[in-house]
N, C-alpha and C positions, 0 to 999 in steps of 0.2 A: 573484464574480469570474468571466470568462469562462474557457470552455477554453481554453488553448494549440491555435495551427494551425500554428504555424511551429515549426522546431527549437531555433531562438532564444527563443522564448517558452517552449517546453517547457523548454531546461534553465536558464533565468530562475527559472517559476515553482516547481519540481521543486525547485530550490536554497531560494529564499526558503521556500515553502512549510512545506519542511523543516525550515530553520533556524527557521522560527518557531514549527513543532512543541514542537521539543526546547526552545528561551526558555519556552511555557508549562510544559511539563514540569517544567523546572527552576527555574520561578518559582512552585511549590510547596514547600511546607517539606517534608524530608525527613518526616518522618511523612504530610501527605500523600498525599506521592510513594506512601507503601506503607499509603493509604486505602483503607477501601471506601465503592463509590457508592451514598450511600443512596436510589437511586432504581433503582428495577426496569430490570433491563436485561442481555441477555447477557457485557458485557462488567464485569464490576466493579472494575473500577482500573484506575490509570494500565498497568501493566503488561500485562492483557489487551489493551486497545486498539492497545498498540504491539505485542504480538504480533500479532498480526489483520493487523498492516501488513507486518511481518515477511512471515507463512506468503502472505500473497498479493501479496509480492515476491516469496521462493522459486519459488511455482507460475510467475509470470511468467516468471521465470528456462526454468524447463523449457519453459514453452509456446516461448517466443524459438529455442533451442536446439536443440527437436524440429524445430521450423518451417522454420529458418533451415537445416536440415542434408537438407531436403525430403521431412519427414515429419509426418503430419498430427498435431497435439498434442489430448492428451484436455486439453477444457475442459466446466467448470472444475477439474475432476479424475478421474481412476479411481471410476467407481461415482455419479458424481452430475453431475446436469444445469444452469441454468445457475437454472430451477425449483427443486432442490433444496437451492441455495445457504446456506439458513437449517439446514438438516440440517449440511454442510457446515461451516460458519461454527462449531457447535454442537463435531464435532469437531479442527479447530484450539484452541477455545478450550481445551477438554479436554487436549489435546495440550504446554500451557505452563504446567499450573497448578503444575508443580515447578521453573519455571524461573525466576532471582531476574530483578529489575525491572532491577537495573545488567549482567547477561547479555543479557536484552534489547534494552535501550541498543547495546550495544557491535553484538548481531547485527545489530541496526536500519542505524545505520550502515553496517557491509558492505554489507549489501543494496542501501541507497540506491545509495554509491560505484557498486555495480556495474551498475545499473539507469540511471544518468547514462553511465558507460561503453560502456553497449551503444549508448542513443542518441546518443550520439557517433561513434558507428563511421556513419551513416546520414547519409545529403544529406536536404535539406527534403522532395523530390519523395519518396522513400524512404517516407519518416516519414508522411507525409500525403497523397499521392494515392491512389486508391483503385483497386485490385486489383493492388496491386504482388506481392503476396507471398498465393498461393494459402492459406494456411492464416490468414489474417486472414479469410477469406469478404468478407461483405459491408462491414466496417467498416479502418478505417488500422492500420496498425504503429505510429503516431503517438498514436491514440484509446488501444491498450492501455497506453503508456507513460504516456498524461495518468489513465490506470483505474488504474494502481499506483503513481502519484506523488504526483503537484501534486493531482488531488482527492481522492486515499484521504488524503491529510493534510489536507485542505479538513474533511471527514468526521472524522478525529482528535481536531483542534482544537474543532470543535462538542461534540463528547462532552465532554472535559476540558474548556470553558468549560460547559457544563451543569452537572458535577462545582463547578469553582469557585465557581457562584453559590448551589450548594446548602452553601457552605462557611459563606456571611455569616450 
């Protein structure tokens, strides 16, 4: 599916995306739902994964906030590079492993709502011309929204259909 470049596209695909997330989610049998993936991989269940989606809404959340308030945001976080990411990645997952799958759900949610709310507050040109907002550098205010939306759920959905087929 292509990237969103308009705002309308963005919170189009941002929404469906979404909703089509949580239909496979929930088109898992509750045991499932609280599977592990019998296939090597950092994330091992439905629950990791949609934390992962979670903790890099939150960061989004601070980067937008920092930025937006004209100060420059550490990405992708305090202590780690954009290289470092898989270090990173390593502690979030860590970070959720006592947290239930329907806590998840619920924070998932929020995040979304809020992450559609902010690009709402923003005109098309905003969202997507390039060097609007000094602390996006080289890339759109629009690109980080379609990074922790419409294709981090793009990327969700692949994992849990890989999960599903290892199910038959």
């Amino acid at each position: 599916m292509a990237r969103p470049t308009t705002k309308t596209d963005l919170l189009r695909m941002a929404e469906e995306n979404y909703a089509a997330l949580m239909d496979l989610v929930e088109s898992f049998s509750a045991e499932e739902q609280e599977g592990t993936f019998p296939f090597e991989d950092r994330d091992r269940n439905v629950r990791d994964v949609l934390a992962h989606l979670y903790e890099w809404q939150l960061m989004m959340e601070i980067w937008y906030t920092d930025g937006m308030a004209g100060r420059t945001p550490v990405t992708p976080a305090p202590g780690y590079t954009w290289k470092t990411t898989p270090e990173l990645n390593q502690v979030i997952w860590q970070k959720y492993q006592d947290t239930s799958l329907p806590e998840i759900k619920k924070l998932l949610a929020t995040s979304h709502k809020k992450m559609l709310k902010m690009i709402e507050k923003h005109t098309n040109e905003e969202l997507f011309a390039r060097k609007q907002y000094g602390w996006t550098k080289t890339t759109t205010l629009g690109a980080y929204f379609v990074s922790s939306t419409s294709s981090h759920y793009d990327w969700a959905m692949k994992k849990l259909k890989k999960y599903r087929k290892s199910l038959k």
